[in-house]
MDAnalysis code that builds the backbone (N, CA, C; Angstrom):
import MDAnalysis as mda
import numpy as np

u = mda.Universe.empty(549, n_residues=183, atom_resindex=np.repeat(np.arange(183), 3), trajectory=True)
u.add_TopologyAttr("name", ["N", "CA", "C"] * 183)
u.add_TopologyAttr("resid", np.arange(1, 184))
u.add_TopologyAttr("resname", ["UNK", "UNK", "UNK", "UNK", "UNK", "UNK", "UNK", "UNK", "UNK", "UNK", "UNK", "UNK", "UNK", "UNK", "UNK", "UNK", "UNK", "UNK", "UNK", "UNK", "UNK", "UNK", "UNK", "UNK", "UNK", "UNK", "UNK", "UNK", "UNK", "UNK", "UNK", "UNK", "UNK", "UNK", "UNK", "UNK", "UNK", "UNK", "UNK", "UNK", "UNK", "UNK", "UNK", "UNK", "UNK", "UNK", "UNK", "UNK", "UNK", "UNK", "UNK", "UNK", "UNK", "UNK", "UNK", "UNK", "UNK", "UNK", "UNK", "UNK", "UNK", "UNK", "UNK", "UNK", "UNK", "UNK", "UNK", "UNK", "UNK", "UNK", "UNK", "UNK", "UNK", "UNK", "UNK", "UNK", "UNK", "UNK", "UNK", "UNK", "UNK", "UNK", "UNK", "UNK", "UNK", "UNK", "UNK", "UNK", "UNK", "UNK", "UNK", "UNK", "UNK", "UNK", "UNK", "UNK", "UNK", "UNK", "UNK", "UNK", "UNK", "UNK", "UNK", "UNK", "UNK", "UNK", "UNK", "UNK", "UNK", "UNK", "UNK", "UNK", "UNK", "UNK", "UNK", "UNK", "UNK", "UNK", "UNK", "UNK", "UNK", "UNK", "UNK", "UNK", "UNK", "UNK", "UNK", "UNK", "UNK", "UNK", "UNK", "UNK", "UNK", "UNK", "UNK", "UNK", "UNK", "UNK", "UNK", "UNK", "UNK", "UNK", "UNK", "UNK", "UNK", "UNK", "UNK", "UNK", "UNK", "UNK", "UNK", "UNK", "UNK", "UNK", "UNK", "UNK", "UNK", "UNK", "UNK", "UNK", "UNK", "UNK", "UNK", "UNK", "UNK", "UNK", "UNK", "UNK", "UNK", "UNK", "UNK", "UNK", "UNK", "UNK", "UNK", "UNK", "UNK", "UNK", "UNK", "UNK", "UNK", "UNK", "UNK"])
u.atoms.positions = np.array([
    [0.856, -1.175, 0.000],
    [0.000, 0.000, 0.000],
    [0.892, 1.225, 0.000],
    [0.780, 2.343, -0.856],
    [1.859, 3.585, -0.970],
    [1.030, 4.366, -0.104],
    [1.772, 5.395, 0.766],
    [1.489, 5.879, 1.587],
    [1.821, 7.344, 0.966],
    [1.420, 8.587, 0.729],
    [1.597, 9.668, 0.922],
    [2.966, 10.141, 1.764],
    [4.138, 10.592, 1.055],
    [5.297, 11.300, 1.851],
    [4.699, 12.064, 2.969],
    [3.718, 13.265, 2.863],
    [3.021, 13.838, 4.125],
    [2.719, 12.954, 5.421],
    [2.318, 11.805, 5.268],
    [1.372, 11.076, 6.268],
    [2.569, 10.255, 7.054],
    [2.150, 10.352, 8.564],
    [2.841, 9.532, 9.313],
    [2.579, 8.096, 9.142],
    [3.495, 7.606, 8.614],
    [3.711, 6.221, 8.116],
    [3.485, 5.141, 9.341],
    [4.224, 5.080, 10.260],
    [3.724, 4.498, 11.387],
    [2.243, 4.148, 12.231],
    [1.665, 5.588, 12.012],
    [0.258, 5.828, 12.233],
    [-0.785, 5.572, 11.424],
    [-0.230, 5.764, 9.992],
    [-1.048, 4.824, 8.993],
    [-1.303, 3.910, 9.293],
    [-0.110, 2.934, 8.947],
    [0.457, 1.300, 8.618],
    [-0.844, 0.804, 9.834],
    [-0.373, 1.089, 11.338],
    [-1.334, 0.990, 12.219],
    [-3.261, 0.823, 11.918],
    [-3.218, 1.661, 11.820],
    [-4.482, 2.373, 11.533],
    [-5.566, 1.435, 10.264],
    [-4.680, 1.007, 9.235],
    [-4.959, 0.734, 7.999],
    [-5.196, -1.167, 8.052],
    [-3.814, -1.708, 9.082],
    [-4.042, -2.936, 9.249],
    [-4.764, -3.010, 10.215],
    [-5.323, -2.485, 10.904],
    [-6.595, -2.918, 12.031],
    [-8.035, -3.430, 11.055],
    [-7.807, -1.668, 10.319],
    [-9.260, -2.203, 9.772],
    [-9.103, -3.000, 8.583],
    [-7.760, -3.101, 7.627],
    [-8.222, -4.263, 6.699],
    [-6.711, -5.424, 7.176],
    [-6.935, -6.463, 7.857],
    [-6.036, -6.987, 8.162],
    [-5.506, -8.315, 7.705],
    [-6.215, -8.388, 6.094],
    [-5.677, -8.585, 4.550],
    [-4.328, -7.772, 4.145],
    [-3.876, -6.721, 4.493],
    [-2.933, -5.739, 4.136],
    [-1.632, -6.447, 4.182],
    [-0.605, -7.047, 3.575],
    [0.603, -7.469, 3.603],
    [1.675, -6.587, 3.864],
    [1.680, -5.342, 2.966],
    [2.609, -4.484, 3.219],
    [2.357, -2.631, 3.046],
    [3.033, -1.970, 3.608],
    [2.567, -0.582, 3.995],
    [3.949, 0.021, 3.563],
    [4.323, 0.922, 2.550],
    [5.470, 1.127, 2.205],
    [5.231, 2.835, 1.673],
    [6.543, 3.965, 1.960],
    [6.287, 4.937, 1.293],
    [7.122, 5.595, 0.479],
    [6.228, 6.185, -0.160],
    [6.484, 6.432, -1.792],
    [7.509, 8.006, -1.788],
    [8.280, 8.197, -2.503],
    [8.958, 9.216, -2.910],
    [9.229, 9.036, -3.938],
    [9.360, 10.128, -5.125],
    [9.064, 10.471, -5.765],
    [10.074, 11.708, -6.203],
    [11.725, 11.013, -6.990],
    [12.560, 11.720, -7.391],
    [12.862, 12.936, -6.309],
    [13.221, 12.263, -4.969],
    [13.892, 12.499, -3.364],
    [12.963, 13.802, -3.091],
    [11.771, 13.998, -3.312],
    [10.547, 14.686, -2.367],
    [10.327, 15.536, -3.729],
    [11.198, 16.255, -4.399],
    [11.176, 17.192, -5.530],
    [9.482, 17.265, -5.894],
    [8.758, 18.454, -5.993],
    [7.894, 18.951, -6.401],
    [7.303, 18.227, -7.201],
    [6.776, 17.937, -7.927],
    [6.500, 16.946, -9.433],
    [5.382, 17.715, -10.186],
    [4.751, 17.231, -11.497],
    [3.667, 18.063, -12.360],
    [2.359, 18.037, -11.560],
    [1.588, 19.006, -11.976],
    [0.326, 18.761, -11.598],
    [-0.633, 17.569, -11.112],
    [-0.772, 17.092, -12.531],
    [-1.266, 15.841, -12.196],
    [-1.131, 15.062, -11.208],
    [0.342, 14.575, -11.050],
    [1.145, 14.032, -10.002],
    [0.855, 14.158, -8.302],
    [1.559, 15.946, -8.482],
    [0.271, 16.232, -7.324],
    [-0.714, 16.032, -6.769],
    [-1.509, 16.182, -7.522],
    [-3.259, 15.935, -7.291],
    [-3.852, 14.351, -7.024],
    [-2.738, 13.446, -7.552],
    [-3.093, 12.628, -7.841],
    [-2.536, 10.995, -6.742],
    [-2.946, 10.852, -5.580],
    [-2.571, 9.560, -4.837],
    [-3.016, 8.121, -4.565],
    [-2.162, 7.362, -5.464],
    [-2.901, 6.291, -6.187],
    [-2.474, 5.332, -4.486],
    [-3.508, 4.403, -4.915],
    [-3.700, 3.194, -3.732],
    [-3.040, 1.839, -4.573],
    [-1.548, 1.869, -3.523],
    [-1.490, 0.222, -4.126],
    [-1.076, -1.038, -3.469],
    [-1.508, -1.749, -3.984],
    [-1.719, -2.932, -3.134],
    [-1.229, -4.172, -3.487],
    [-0.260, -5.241, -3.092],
    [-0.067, -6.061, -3.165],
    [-0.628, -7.389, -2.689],
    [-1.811, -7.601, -3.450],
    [-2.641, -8.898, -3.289],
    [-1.879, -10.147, -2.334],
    [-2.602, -11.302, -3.067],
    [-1.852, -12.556, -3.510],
    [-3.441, -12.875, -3.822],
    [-3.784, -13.111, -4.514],
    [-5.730, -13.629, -5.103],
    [-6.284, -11.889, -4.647],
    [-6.519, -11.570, -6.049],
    [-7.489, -10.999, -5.919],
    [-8.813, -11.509, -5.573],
    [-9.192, -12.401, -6.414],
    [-10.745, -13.639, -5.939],
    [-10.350, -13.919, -4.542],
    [-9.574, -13.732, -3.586],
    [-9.461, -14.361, -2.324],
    [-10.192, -13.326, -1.389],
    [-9.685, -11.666, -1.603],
    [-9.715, -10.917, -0.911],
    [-10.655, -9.804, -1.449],
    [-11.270, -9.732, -2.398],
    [-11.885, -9.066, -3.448],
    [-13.047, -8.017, -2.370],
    [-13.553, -8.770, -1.320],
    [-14.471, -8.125, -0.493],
    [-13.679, -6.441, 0.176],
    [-12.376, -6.758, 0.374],
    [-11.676, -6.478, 1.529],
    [-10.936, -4.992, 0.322],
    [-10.795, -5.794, -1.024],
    [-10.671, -4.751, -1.534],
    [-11.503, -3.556, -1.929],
    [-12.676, -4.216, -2.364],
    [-14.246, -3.473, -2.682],
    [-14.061, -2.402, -1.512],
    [-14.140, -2.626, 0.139],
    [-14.427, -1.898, 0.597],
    [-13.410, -0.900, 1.244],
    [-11.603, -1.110, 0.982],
    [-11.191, 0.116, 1.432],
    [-11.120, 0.791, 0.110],
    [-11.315, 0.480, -1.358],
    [-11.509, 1.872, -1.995],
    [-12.586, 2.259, -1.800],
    [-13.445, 1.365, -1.734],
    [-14.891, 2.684, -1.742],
    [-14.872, 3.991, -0.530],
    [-13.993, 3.137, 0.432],
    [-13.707, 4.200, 1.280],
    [-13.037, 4.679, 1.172],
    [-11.509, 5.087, 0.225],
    [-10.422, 6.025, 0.051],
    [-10.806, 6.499, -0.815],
    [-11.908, 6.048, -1.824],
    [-11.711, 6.957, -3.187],
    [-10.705, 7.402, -3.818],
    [-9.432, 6.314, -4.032],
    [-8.434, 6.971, -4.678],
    [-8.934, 6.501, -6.229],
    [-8.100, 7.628, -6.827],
    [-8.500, 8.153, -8.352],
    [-7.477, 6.989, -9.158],
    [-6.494, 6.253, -8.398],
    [-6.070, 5.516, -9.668],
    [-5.719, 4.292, -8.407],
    [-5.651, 3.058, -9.031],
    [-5.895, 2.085, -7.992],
    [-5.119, 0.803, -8.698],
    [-3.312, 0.226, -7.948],
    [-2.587, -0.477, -8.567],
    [-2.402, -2.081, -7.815],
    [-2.801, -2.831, -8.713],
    [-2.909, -3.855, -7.845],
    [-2.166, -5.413, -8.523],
    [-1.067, -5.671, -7.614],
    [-0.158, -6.840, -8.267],
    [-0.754, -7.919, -7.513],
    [-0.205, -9.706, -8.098],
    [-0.527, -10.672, -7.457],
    [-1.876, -10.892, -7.603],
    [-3.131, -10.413, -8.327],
    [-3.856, -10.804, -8.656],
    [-4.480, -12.200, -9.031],
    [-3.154, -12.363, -9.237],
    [-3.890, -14.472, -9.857],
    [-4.483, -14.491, -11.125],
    [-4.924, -13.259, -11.598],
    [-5.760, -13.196, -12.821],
    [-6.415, -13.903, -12.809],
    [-7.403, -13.792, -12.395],
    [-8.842, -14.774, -12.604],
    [-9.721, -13.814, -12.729],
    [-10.181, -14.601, -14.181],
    [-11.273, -13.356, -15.292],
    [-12.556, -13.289, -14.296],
    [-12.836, -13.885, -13.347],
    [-14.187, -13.634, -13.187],
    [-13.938, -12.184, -11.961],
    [-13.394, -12.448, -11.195],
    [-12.289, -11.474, -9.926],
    [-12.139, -10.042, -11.377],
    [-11.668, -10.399, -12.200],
    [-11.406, -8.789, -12.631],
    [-12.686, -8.518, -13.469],
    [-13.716, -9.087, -13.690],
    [-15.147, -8.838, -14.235],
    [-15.859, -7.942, -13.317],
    [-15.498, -8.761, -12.039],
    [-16.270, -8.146, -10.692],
    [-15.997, -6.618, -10.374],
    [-14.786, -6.546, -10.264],
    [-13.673, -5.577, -9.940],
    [-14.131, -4.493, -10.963],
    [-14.403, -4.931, -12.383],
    [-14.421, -3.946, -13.659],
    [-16.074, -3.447, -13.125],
    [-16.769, -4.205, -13.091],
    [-18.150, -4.106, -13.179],
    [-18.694, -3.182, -11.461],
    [-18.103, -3.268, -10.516],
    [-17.982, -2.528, -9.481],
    [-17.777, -1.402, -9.488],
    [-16.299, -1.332, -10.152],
    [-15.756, 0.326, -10.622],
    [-16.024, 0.745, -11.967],
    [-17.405, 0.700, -12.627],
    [-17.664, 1.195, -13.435],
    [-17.210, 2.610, -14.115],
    [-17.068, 3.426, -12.854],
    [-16.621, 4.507, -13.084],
    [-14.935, 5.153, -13.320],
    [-14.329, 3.877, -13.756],
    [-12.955, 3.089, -13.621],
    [-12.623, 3.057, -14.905],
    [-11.286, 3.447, -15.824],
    [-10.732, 2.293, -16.795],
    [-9.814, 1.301, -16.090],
    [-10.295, 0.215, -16.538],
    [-9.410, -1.326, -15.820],
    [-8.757, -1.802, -17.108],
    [-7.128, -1.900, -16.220],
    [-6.618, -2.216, -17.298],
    [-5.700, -3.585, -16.480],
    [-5.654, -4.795, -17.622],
    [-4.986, -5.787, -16.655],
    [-4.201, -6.739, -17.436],
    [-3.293, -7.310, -16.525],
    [-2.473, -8.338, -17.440],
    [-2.332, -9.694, -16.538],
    [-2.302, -10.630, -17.403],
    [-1.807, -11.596, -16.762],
    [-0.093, -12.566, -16.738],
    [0.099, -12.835, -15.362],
    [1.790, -12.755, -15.200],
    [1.910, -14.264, -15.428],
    [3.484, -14.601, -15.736],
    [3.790, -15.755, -16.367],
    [4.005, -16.724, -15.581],
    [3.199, -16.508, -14.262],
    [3.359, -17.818, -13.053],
    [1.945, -17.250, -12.449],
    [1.633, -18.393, -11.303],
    [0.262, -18.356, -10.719],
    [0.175, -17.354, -9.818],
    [1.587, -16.894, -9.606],
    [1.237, -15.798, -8.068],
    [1.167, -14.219, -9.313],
    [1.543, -13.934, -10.329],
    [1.359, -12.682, -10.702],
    [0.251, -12.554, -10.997],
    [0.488, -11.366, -12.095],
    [-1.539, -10.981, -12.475],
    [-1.639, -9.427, -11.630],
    [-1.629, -8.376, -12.617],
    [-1.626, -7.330, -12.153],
    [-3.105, -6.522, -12.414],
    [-3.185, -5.068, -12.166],
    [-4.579, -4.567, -12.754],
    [-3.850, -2.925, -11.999],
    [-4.431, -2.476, -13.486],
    [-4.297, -0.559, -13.137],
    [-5.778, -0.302, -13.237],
    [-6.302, 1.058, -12.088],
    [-7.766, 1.350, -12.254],
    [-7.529, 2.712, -12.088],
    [-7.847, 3.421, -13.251],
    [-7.804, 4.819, -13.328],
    [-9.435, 5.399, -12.949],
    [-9.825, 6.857, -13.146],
    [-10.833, 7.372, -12.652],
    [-11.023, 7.460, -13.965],
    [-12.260, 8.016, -14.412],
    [-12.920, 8.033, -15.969],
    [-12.304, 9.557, -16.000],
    [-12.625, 10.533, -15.055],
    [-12.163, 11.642, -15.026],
    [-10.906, 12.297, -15.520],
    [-9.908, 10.900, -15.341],
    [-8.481, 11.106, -15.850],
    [-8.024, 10.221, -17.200],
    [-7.603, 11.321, -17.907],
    [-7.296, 11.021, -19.462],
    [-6.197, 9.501, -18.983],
    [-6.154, 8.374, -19.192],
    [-5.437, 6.918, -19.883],
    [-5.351, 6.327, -20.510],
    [-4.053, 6.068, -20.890],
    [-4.068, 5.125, -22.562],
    [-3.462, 3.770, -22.177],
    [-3.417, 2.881, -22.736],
    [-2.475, 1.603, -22.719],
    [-1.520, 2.240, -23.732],
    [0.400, 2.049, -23.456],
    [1.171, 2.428, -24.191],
    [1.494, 1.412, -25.011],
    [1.171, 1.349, -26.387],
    [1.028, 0.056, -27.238],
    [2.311, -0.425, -27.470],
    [3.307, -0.103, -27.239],
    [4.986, -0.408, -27.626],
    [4.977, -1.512, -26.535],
    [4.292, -1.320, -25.387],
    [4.674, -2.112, -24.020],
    [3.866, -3.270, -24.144],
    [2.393, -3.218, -24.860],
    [1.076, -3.946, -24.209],
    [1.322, -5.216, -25.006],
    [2.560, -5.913, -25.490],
    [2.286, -7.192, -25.326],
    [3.520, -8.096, -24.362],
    [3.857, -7.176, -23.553],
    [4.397, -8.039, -22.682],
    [4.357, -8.438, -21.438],
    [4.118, -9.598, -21.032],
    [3.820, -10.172, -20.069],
    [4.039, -9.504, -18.834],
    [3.407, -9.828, -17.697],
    [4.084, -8.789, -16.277],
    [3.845, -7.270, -16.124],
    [3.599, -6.814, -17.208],
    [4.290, -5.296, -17.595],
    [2.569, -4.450, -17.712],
    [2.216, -3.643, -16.890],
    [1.671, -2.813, -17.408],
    [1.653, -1.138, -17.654],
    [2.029, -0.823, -18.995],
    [2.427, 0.387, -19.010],
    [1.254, 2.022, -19.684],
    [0.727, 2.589, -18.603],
    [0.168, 3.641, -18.806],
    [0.613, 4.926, -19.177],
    [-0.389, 5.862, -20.191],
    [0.055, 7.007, -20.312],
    [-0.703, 7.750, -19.427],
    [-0.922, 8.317, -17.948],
    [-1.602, 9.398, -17.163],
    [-1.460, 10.884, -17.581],
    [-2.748, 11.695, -17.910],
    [-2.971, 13.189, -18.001],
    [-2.513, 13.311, -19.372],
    [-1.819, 14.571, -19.688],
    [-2.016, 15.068, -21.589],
    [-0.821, 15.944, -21.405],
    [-0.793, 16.314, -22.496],
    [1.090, 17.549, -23.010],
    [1.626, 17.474, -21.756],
    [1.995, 18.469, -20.980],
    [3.373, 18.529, -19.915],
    [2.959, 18.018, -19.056],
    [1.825, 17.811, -18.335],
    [1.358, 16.794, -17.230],
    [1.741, 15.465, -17.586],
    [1.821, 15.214, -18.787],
    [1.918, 13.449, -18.771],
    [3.141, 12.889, -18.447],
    [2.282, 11.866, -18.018],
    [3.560, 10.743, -17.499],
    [3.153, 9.490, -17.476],
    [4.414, 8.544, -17.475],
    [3.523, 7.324, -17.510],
    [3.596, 6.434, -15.909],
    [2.847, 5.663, -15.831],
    [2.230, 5.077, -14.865],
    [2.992, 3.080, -15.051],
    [4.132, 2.585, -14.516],
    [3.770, 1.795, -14.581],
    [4.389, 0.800, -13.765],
    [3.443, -0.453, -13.882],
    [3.830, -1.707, -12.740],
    [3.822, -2.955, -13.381],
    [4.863, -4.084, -12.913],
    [5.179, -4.794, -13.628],
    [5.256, -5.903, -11.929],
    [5.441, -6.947, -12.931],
    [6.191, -8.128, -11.362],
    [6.782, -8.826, -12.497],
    [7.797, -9.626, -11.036],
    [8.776, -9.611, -11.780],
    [8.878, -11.661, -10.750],
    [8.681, -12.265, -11.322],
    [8.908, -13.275, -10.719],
    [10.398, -13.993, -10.210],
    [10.191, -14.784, -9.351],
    [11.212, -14.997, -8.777],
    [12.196, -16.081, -9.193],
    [12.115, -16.875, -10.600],
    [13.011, -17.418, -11.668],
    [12.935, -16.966, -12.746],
    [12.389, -15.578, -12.960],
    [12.627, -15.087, -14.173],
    [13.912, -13.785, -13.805],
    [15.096, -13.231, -14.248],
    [15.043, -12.128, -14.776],
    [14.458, -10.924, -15.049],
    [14.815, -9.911, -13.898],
    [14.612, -8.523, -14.072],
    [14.582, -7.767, -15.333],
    [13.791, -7.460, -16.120],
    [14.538, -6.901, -17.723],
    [14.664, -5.462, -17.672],
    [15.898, -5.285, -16.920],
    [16.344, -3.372, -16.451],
    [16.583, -2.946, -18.506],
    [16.568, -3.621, -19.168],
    [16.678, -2.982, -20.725],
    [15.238, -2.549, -20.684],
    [14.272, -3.349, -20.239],
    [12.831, -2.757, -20.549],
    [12.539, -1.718, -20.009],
    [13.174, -1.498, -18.391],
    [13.107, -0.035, -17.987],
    [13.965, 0.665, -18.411],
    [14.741, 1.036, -19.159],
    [15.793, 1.764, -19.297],
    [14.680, 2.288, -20.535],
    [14.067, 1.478, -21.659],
    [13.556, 1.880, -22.827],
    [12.214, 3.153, -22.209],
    [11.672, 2.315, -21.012],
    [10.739, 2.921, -20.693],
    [11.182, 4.801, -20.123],
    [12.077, 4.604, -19.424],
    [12.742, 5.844, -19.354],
    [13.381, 6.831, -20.418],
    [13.789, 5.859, -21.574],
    [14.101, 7.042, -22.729],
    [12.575, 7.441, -23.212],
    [11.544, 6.652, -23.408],
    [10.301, 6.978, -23.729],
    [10.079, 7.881, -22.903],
    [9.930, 8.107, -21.539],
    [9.677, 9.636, -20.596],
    [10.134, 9.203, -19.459],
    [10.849, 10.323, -19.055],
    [11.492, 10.184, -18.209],
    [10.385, 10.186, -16.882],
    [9.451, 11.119, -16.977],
    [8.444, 11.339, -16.229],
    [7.350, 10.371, -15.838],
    [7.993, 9.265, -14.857],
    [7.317, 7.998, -14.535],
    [7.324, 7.332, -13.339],
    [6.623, 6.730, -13.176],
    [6.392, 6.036, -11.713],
    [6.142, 5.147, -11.987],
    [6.958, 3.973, -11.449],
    [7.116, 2.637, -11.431],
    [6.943, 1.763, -9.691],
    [5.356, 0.999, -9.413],
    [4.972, 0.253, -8.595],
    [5.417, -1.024, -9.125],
    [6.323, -1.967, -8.011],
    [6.418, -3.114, -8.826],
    [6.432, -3.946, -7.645],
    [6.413, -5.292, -8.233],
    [6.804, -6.772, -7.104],
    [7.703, -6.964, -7.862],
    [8.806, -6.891, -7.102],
    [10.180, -7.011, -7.326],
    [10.719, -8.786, -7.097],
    [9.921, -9.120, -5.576],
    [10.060, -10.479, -5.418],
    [11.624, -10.395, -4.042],
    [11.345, -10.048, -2.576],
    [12.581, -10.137, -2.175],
    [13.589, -11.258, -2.548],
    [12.652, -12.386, -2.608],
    [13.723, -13.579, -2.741],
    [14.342, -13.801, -4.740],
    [14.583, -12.320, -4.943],
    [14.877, -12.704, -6.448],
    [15.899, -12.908, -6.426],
    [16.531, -13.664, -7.728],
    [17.989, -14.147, -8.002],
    [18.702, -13.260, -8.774],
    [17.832, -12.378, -9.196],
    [18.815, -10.810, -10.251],
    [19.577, -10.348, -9.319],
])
């Protein structure tokens, strides 16, 4: 779950696993070492979450966004199971859901933007596995949005981020890295 640089992290983390105590991990976000960032960026504090089954926990998710109302909503470990992201799509109607499925049983990601906010799928990226890569907001606001997992006998592909960074530099990358990786 990304936490807001402002917010006492401790008092969150607390606070957040009482009431959903599904929550695995509570981690906070910075964002090119506190530096100001675009508009959008600003305005904008996405909720993310590291599953393991979305279909497991799906209740638990339903109800802390409905209660955070965050505007963009990142969620790894999914499991990908079409009926779990039907639910999920059909819930947040007011949502673009965008999702992939990962090349082992524990991945399976999903981005949920607000309808309010301009998103594209970046088509250079969208056929590769693990990887989901967004364009968020329009001209100098934009940036891209993206999260990937990265399993734990596969290979990190730092060439794929490196490409993603000559494409814009202006990006935020949520990922499952996998502590126990072998990269």
């Amino acid at each position: 779950l990304g936490v807001p640089a402002q917010w006492n992290l401790l008092e969150f983390e607390l606070d957040i696993k009482k009431q959903y105590p599904t929550i695995i991990k509570v981690e906070r976000l910075y964002i090119k070492g506190g530096i100001p960032i675009s508009k959008v960026k600003q305005n904008i504090s996405p909720l993310r979450l590291n599953l393991s089954s979305l279909n497991k926990y799906l209740g638990d998710v339903f109800k802390l966004i409905d209660s955070t109302s965050p505007p963009i909503v990142v969620l790894n470990g999914t499991h990908h199971d079409d009926n779990s992201i039907k639910q999920f799509t059909s819930h947040f109607f007011n949502f673009n859901v965008f999702s992939m499925k990962g090349t082992n049983m524990f991945g399976g990601m999903l981005i949920a933007v607000h309808k309010s906010i301009r998103s594209q799928l970046v088509a250079e990226f969208d056929n590769l596995c693990n990887l989901i890569v967004l364009e968020i907001g329009s001209d100098a606001d934009m940036f891209q949005l993206i999260t990937c997992y990265c399993p734990p006998t596969e290979s990190i592909h730092l060439d794929t981020f490196n490409r993603l960074l000559q494409r814009n530099p202006n990006s935020i990358f949520t990922d499952d890295f996998n502590a126990k990786h072998n990269s």
